[in-house]
C-alpha positions in Angstrom: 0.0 0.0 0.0 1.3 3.5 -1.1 2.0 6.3 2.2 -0.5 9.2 2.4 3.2 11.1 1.6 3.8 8.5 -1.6 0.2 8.7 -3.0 0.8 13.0 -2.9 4.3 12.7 -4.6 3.0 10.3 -7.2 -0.2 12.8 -7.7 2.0 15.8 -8.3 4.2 13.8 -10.5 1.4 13.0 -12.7 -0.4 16.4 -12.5 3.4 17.7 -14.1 2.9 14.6 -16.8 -0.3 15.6 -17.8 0.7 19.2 -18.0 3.8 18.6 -20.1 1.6 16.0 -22.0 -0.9 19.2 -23.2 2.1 21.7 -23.6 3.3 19.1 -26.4 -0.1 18.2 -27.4 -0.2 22.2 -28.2 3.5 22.2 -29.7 2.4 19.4 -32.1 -0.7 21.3 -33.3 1.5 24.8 -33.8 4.3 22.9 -36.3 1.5 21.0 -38.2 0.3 24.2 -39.2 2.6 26.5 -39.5 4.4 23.8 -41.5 3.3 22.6 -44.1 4.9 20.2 -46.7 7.2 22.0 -48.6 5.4 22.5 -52.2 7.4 21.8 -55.5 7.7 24.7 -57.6 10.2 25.2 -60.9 12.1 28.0 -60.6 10.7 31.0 -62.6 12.4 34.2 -63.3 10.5 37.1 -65.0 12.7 39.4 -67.0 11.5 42.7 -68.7 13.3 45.5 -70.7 12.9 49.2 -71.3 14.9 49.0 -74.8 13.1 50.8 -77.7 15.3 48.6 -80.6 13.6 46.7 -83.1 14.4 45.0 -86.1 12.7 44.6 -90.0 11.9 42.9 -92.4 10.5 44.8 -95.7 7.6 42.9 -97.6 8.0 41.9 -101.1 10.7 44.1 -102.9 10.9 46.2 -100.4 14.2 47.6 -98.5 15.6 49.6 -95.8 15.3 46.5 -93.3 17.6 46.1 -90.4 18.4 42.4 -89.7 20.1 43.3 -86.4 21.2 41.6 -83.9 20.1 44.3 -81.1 21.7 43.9 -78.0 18.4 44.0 -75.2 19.1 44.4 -71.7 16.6 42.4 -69.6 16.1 43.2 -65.4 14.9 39.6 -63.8 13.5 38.7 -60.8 12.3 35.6 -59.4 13.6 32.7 -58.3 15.8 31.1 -61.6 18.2 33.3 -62.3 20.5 35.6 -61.1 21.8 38.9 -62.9 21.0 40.8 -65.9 21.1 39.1 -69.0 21.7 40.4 -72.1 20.1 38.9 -75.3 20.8 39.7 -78.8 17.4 39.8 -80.9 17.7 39.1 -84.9 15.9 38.3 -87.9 17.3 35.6 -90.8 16.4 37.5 -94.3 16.8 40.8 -95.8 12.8 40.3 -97.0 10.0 38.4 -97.0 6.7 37.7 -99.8 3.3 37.7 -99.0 2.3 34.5 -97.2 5.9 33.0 -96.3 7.7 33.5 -93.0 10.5 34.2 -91.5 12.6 33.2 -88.4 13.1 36.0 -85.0 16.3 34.9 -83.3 16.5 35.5 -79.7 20.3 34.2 -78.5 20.0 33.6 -74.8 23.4 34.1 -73.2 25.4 32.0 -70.4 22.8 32.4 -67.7 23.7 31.6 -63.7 21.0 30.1 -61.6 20.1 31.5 -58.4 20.0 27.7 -56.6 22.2 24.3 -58.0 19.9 21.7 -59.7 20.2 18.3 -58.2 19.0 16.1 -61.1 19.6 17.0 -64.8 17.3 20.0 -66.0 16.1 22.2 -68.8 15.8 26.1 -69.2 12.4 26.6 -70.4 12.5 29.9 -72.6 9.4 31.6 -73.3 9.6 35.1 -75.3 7.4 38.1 -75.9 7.8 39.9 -79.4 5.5 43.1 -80.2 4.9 42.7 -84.0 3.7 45.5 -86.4 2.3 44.5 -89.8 2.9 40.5 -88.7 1.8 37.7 -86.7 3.8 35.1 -84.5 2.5 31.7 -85.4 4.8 29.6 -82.8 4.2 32.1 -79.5 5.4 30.2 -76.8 7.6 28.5 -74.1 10.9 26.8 -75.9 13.8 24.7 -75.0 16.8 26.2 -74.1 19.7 25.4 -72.7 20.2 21.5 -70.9 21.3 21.9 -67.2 23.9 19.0 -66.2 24.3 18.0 -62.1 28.2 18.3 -63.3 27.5 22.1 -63.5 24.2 22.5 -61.4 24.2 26.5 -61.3 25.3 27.2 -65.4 22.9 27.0 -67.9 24.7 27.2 -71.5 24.1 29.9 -74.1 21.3 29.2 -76.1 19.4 30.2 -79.5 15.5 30.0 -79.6 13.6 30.9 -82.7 10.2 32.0 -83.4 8.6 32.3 -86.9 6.6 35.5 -88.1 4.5 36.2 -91.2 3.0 39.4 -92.6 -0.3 40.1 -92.4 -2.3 39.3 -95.3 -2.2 42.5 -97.4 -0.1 44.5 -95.8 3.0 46.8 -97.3 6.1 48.4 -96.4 7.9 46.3 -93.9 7.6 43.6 -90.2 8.7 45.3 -87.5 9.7 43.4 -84.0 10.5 44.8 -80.7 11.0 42.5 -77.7 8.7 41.9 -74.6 9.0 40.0 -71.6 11.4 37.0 -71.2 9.8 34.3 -68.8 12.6 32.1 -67.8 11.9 28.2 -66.1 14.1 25.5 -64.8 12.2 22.6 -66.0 13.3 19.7 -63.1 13.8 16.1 -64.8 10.9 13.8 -64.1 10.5 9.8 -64.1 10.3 8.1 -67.3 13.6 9.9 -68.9 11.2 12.9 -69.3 13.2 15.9 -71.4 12.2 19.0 -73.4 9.7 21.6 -72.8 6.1 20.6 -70.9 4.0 23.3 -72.2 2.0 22.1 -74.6 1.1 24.9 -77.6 -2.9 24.0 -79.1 -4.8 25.3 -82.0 -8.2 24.8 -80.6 -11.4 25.2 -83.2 -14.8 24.4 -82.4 -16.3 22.7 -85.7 -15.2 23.0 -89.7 -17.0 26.9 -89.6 -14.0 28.0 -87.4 -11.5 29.2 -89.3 -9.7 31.4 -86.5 -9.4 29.0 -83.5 -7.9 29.8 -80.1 -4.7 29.5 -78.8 -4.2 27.6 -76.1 -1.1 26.7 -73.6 -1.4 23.7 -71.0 1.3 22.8 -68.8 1.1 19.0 -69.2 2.3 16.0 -66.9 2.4 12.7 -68.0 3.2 9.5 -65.5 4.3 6.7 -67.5 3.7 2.9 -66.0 6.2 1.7 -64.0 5.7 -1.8 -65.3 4.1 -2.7 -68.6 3.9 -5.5 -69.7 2.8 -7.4 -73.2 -0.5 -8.3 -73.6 -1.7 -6.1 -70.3 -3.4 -3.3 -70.4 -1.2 -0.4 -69.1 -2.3 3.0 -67.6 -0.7 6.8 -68.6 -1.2 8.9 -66.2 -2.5 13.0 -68.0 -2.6 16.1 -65.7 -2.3 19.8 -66.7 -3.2 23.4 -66.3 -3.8 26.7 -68.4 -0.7 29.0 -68.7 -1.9 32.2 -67.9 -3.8 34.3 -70.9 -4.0 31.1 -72.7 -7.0 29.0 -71.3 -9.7 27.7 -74.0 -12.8 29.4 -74.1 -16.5 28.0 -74.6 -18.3 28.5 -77.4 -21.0 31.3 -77.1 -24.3 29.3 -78.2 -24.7 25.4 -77.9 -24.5 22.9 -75.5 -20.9 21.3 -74.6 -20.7 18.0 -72.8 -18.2 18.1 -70.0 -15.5 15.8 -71.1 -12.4 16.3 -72.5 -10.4 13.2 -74.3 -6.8 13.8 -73.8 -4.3 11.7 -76.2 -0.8 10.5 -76.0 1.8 9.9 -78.8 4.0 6.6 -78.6 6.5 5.0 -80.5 8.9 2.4 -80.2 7.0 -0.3 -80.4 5.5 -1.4 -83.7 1.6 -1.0 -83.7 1.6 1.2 -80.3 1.3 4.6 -81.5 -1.2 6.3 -78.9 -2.9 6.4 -75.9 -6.5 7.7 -74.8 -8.4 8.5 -71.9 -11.7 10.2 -71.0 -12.0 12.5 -68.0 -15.2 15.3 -66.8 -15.2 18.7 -66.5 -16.9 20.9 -64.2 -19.4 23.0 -65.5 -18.7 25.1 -68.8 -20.1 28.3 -69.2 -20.8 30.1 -72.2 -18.0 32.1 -73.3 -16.1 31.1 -70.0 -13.2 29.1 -69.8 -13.4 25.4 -69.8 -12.6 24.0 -66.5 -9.2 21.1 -67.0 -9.9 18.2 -64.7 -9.0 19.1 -61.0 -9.8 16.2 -59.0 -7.6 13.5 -60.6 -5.7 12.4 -63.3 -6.9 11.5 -66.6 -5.6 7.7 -67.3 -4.6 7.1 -70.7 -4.8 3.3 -71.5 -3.4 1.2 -74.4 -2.0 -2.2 -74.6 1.1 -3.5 -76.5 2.0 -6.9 -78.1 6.0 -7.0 -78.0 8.5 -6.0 -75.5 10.9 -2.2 -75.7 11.1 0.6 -74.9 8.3 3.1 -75.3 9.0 7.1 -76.2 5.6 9.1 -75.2 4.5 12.4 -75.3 1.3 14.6 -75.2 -0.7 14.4 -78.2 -4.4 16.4 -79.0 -7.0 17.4 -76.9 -11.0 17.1 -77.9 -13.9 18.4 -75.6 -17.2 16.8 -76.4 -19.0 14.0 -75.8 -17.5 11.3 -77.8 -13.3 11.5 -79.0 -14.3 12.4 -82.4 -16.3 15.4 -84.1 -19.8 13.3 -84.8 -23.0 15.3 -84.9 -22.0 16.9 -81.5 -20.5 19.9 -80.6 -17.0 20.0 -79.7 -13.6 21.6 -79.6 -10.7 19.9 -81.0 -6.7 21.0 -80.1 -4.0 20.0 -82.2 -0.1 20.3 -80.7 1.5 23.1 -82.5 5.0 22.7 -80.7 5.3 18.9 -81.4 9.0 18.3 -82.0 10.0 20.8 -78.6 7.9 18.9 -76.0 8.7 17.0 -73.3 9.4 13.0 -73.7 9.2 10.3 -71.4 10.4 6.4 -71.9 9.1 3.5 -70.0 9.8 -0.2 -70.7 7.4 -3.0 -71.9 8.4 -6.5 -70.5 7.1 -10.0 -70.9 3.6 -10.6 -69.5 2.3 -13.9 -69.4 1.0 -15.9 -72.9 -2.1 -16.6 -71.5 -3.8 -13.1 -71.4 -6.1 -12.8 -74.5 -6.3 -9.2 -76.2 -10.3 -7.9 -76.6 -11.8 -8.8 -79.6 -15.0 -7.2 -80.9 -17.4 -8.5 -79.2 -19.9 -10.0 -82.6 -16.4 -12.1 -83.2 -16.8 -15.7 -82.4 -14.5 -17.9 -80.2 -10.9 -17.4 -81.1 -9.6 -20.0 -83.4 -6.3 -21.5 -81.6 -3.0 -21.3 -83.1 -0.8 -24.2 -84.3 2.3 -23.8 -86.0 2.3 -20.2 -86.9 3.5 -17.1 -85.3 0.4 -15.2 -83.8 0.3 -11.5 -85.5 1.0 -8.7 -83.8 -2.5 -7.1 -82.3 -3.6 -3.9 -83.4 -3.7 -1.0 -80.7 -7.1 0.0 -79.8 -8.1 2.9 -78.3 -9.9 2.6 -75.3 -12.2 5.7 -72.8 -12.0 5.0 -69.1 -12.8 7.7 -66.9 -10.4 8.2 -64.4 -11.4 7.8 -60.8 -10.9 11.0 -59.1 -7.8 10.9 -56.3 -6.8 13.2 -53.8 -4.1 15.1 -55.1 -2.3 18.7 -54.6 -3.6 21.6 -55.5 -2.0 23.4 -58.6 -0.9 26.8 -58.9 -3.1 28.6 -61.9 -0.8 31.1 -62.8 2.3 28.5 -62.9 0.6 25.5 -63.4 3.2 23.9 -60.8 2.3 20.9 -58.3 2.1 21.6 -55.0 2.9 19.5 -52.2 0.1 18.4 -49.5 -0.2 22.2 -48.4 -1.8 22.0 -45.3 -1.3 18.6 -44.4 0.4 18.2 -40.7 3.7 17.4 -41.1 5.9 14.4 -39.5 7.4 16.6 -36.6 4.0 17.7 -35.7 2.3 14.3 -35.9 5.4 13.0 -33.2 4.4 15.9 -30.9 0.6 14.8 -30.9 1.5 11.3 -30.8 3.1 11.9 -27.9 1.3 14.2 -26.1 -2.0 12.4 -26.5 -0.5 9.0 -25.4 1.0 10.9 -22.0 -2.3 12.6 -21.4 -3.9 9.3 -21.7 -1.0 7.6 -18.6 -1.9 10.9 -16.4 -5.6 10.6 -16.6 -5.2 6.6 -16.0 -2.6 7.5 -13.2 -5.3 10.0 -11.3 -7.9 7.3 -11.6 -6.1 4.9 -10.1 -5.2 7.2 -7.6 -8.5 8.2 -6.6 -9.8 4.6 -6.4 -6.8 3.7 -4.1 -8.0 6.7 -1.6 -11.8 6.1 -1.9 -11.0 2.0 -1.0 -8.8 3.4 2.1 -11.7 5.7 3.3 
């Protein structure tokens, strides 16, 4: 039996237990929120310049031009690069006809980055041009300069090139000034993923548009991490607008709310693409169309032989069936095709037994003897994805995030912790007071 003396020493002890229990209880709380898991953003660096040089191009027999190179001084800030670049800005011809083109050169220099990469990168390169009298008809991000861990804070001089033609009709001469210089360290991703992953559309709704929309997604693919032959394999498709680019809604009709994203693959003979079906949220008239924010869009295809697999993004439709029908859609074709970002992923061998789909008014397969089955065609296949928790996406950026709010591991020890010393003090003061009610 404990003293009167003992039972009061062990009482105080478990009063201070239960108060150092809360305090960390508390502590754990405070860290889970005011630390959150540390979200995953590409370096971007905004650059901008005052200068007033330009350069032209006269149309048709025209002269007087000025090929350049003019020497623009850009101011940055972000979190890319550091310094003040300085990036020569030239055309390639002394003149240009009626309905041809003509490239703008902009030569990036030796740029230093404001942190190290730790894996091998890309300097995504996206520049403004004012045009008079023209049009750009490749706007966009572009790949620069590769990044290697060798020499994780240099990113080598680069050339990026955008083409410009006159407007229909118009005389005299193209003139170009530059604009703003967006600058991104695109990170390496699984798969063997390089190049750009802004994805440049040409968005019309129907054969009577003739103008179309420009649209820019920041695409993610998530290649499988074991394919095999003759087993269906899943792509994982994710992406958001870049900023001044999102697709609009038609003004009159009715749009279903799906959207049919695509891969391209090759590698593999007869696997060439990849197709999945997701929903949107509500489209409004004239609105932006909403990109599917509450999962992935899976992609599915299955091959017939082993290798290696090359994919990419392909076109985008919005409808209610993949192709045009007698239903009103949108359909996006890739303008920037040959600068996108590529991933790789291996097919291995699955077992012989698995039996591709066949239509379903074929009969029962006739077994082989002798003879080498053929390769099966491809087929496309819609699944809806089945919406997932996932981060929440910066618009502007269109980078991932990490969980945001989610507690993070130092404040889940604390409550851990706290909780299971909260629970010994309040067992310990029972005990206690069942020890002095049995004495009295």
């Amino acid at each position: 039996m404990l003293t009167s003396k003992a039972r009061r020493r062990l009482a105080q002890k478990t009063s201070a237990l239960g108060i150092v229990s809360t305090l960390l209880l508390f502590t754990g709380a405070a860290l889970a929120v005011s630390s959150p898991a540390q979200a995953l953003v590409d370096p971007v660096s905004t650059c901008t310049t005052t200068s007033m040089d330009s350069v032209t191009v006269p149309i048709g027999t025209g002269t007087g031009g000025d090929k350049g190179p003019k020497h623009i001084v850009y101011t940055c800030t972000g979190t890319a690069i550091t310094g003040s670049p300085t990036v020569d800005l030239s055309v390639s011809v002394d003149s240009v006809q009626s309905g041809s083109s003509f490239d703008v050169s902009l030569a990036i220099p030796q740029l230093t980055l404001a942190t190290a990469v730790t894996a091998a990168s890309t300097m995504q390169v996206d520049g403004k041009l004012t045009v008079t009298n023209g049009t750009v008809t490749d706007a966009g991000a572009k790949q620069g300069g590769a990044i290697t861990t060798s020499q994780p804070t240099s990113v080598p001089a680069t050339t990026v090139k955008y083409k410009v033609s006159p407007t229909t009709g118009s005389t005299g001469s193209v003139t170009i000034k530059p604009g703003d210089l967006k600058l991104t360290v695109q990170a390496g991703s699984g798969g063997g993923g390089t190049g750009i992953d802004v994805v440049t559309y040409k968005c019309t709704a129907g054969s009577t548009d003739t103008i179309g929309q420009t649209v820019k997604i920041k695409t993610t693919l998530t290649p499988p991490t074991s394919a095999q032959t003759n087993q269906q394999f899943s792509i994982g498709w994710s992406g958001t607008y870049e900023t001044g680019y999102e697709l609009k809604a038609p003004s009159t009709g009715t749009l279903t709310p799906k959207i049919f994203a695509y891969a391209t693959m090759t590698g593999i003979s007869g696997l060439t693409s990849a197709t999945g079906e997701g929903t949107l949220g509500t489209i409004t008239p004239n609105a932006t169309i909403p990109l599917p924010s509450s999962g992935t869009v899976s992609l599915r295809a299955m091959p017939s032989t082993v290798g290696t697999v090359t994919v990419k993004p392909g076109k985008l439709n919005f409808g209610s069936n993949a192709s045009t029908g007698n239903q009103p859609m949108i359909e996006c074709i890739v303008q920037n095709d040959s600068e996108l970002k590529t991933y790789t992923f291996s097919v291995t061998a699955g077992s012989s037994s698995s039996s591709t789909p066949t239509n379903s008014s074929t009969s029962s397969s006739t077994p082989t003897t002798t003879h080498t089955p053929k390769p099966t065609k491809t087929t496309t296949r819609f699944v809806t994805a089945t919406p997932t928790k996932k981060s929440s996406k910066t618009p502007k950026a269109g980078a991932e995030t990490g969980g945001g709010g989610e507690i993070g591991p130092d404040g889940r020890v604390f409550m851990l912790v706290g909780s299971l010393l909260i629970l010994g003090a309040g067992a310990g003061g029972l005990v206690l007071r069942r020890r002095g009610l049995g004495k009295g």
